[in-house]
N, C-alpha and C positions, 0 to 999 in steps of 0.2 A: 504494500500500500504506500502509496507515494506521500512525502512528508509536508505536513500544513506550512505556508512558508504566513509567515504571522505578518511579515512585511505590505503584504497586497492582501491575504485574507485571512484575518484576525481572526481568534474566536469570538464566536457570540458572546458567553461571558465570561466574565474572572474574578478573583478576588477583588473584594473593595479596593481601590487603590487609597494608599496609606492618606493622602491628604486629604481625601475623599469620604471616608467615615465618620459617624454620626452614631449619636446614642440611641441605638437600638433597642436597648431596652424601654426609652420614653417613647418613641415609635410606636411599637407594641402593646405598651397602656391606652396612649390615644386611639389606637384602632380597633382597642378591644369589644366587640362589641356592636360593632361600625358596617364591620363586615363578613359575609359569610365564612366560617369556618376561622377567625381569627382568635378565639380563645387558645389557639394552641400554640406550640412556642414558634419563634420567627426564625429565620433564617434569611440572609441578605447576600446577594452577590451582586454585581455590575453587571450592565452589558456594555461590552467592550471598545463598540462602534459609537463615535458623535465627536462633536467638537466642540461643542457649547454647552448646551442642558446635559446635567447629568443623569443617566437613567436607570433604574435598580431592580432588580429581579426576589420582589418578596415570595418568600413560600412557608405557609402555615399547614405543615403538612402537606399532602397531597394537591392543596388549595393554592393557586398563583397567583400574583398580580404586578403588576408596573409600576414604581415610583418615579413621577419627572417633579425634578425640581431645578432651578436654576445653576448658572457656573459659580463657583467661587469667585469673593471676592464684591467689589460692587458692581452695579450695571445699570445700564440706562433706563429709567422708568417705564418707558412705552419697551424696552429689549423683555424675551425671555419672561413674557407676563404668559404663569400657571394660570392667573386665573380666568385669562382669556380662552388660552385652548383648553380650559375645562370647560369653560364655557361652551365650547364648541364640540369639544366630545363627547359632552353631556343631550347632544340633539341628534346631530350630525349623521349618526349609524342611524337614525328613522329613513333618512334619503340616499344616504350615500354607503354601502355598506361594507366599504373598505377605510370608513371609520373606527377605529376602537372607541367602543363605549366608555367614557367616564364615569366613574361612581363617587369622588367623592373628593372634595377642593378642602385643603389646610390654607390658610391666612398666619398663622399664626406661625411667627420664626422661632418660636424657644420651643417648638418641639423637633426640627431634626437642623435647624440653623437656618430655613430660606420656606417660603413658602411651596407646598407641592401638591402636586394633586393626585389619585391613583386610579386606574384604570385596566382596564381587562388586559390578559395576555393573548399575542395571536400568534402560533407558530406558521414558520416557514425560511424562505432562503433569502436573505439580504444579501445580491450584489455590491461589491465594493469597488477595489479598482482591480480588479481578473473574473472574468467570467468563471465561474464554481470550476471543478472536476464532473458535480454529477448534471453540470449543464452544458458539458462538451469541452470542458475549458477554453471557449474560443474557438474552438477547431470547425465545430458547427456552425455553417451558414443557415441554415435553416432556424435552428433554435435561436441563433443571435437577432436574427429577423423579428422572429417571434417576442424574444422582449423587447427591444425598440417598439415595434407595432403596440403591444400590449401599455408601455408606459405612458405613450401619447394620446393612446385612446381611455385611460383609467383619468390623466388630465382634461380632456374633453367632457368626459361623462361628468367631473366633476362639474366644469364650467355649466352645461348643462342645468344643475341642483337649481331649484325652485328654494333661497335661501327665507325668504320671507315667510314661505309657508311652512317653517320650521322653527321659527323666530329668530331668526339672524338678521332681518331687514336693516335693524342700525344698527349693526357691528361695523360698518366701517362707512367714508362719509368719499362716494364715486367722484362728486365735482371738484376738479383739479385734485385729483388722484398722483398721475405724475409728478406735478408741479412739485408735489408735497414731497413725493418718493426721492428726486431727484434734489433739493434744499437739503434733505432730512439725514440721506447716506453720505452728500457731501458734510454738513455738519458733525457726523459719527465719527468720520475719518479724520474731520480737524483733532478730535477729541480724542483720539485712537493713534496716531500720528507719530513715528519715532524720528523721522527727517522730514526736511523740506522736501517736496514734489510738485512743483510748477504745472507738473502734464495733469493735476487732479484739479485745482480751477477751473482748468481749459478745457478738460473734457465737460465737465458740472455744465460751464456757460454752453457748450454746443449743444449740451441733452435738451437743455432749456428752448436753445433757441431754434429747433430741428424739431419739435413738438408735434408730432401729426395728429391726424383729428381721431380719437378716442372709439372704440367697438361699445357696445353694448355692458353696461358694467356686469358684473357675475362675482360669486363668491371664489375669491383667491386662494390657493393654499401659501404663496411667497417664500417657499422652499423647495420647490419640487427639483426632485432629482433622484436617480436612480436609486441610492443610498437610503432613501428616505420611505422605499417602497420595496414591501417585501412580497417576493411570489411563492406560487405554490410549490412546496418542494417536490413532488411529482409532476407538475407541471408548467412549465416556465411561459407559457404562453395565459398564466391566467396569474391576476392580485391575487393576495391574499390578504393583504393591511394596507396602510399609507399612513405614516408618521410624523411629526412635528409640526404640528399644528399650531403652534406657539403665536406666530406671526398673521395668523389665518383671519381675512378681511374682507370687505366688498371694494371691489375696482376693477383696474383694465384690465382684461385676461393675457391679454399681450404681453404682462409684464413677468405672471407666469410662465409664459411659454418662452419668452424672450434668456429669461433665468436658466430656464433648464437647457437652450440651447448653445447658450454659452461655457455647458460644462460637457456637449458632446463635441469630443474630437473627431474626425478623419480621416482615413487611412494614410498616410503619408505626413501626418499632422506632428508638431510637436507638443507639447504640453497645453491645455486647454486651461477653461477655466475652473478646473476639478479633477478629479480624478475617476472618470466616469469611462469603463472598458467598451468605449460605443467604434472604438477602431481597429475591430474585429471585420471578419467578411463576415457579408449578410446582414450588417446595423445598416441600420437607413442614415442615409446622411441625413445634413442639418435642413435641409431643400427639399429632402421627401416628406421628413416628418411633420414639419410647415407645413405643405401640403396634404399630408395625409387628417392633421388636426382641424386644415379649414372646411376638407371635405366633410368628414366628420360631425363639425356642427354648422354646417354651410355658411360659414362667414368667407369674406374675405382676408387675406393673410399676405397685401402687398406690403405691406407698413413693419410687416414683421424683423427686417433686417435691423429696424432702429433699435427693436427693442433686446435683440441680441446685444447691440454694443452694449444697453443700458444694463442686462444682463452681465458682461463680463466688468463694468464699472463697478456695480452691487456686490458679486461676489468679490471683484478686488476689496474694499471693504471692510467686510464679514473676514477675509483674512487679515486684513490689519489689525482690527480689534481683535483676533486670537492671538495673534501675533504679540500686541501690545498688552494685555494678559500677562504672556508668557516672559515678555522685556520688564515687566517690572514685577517680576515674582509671585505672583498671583496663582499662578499653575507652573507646576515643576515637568508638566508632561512635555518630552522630547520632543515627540514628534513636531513639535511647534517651532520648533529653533529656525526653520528656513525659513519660515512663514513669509518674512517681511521681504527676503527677495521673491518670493513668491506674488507678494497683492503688487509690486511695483511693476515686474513682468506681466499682470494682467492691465496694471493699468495703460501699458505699451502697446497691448494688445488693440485693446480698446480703444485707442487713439489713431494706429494705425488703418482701425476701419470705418473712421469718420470721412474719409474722402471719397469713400465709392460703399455704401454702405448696400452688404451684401451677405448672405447665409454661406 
């Protein structure tokens, strides 16, 4: 049996990581009670995939459940709010049923140090950056097709959601949606920021001034990515969950899709804005999958190339502030150390595709 290479794909879980732990025994009183099967004693482990929320694998006996709570450290008010996607995972699986159901929102920090919420367990196979062994490891065109196809259309079906008739109608506020997105990441970054970088103004004022005119608003997930979405481990052509809901709103859908296409690479491509194994034979490129999503829900999807740059500027970002975490000692996790030449190379990216803007 060939050996897990931990580097491209991790295990699912592991030990708590040491700065990571939490008084579990006060966990356990709080929840006593709470929830099914929780009178008995707890058990805690990690799961080993994310970069921001930390996520926890409770087991009271044969009984599972999910802990998300925030990263260490402080964070921006509107970042990493439990008690919005509890909010949303507490409706969401009535419509959309690659939801996990939420059962149950903590507010209060003196019981595990951050607020958290918990919610059901879903098994199956989370892609990371290699396509599994029991999914072909790449090698399969056919099956790589199959998840491409499958991810774009489980984002469609979302977009699709009837969010009002669920009560989500004011979770998030459509009218100058961008406007707000593109202010909001540039700001994050000021505040996240280990050097000067000129190219990050200049892209900000082009998002701004390159504005197309707006689709139909919809309920956003504003993480989607392969990472984020687990399939069925028998079948890699069907969801089985979609995760991280934290940031989940009403607005452009383009900004969704824009995100996620900015972390599929190419064949011939070098580093993306992710680490997303979409440069196998058989992934759709970034031009089909466009395509394949406007057919889908019969929109138009000329507009789509802006929202890719906007997409590789966002996620540059999101890695500065892991990044910036990690620079001033907040998280001692490794993995983080290249980060910052990391969101700088995306912001190059990014800028390079402001003069011909194209999938």
């Amino acid at each position: 049996m060939a050996q897990r290479d931990e580097a491209t794909n991790p295990p699912e879980l592991i030990p708590v990581r040491e700065d990571e732990v939490f008084d579990y025994g006060k966990l356990a009183a709080y929840l006593r009670g709470k929830l099914p099967g929780s009178e008995r004693a707890l058990e805690v482990v990690q799961f080993a995939g994310g970069h921001a929320n930390l996520t926890y694998l409770l087991r009271f006996g044969e009984q599972e459940y999910v802990l998300r709570r925030p990263p260490l450290g402080p964070v921006a008010a509107t970042a990493h709010d439990m008690g919005r996607e509890y909010r949303v995972l507490s409706v969401l699986y009535q419509a959309y049923p690659l939801a996990p159901r939420a059962f149950l929102y903590c507010e209060d920090a003196g019981v595990i140090g951050a607020p958290f919420f918990i919610m059901e367990r879903r098994r199956g196979t989370v892609v990371r950056r290699v396509i599994p062994p029991e999914f072909g490891g790449g090698a399969d065109p056919v099956i790589n097709r199959r998840i491409s196809e499958v991810l774009i259309d489980a984002l469609a079906d979302l977009h699709d959601v009837d969010y009002a008739a669920i009560g989500l109608g004011n979770l998030g506020k459509p009218e100058g949606f961008m406007e707000r997105q593109i202010t909001g990441w540039t700001a994050r970054y000021e505040r996240a920021k280990t050097s000067d970088l000129p190219i990050v103004p200049e892209l900000s004022r082009w998002l701004l001034d390159h504005l197309p005119s707006p689709p139909a608003p919809t309920l956003l997930h504003n993480d989607w990515r392969l990472d984020n979405v687990m399939l069925d481990a028998k079948n890699p052509g069907r969801v089985e969950a979609v995760f991280d809901w934290d940031m989940c709103t009403v607005g452009n859908p383009f900004a969704d899709l824009g995100t996620l296409l900015s972390s599929w690479t190419e064949e011939g491509e070098g580093l993306g804005g992710g680490v997303m194994p979409s440069n196998v034979p058989g992934f759709m490129t970034r031009r089909e999958a466009a395509t394949r999503y406007g057919e889908r829900r019969g929109v138009d999807v000329s507009t789509v190339p802006y929202y890719y740059i906007f997409g590789l500027f966002k996620i540059a970002v999101v890695v500065q502030q892991i990044y910036h975490r990690y620079h001033i000692g907040q998280t001692k996790d490794a993995r983080f150390q290249p980060f910052g030449q990391l969101a700088e190379l995306l912001f190059q990216m990014a800028q390079g595709r402001t003069g011909n803007p194209s999938l």
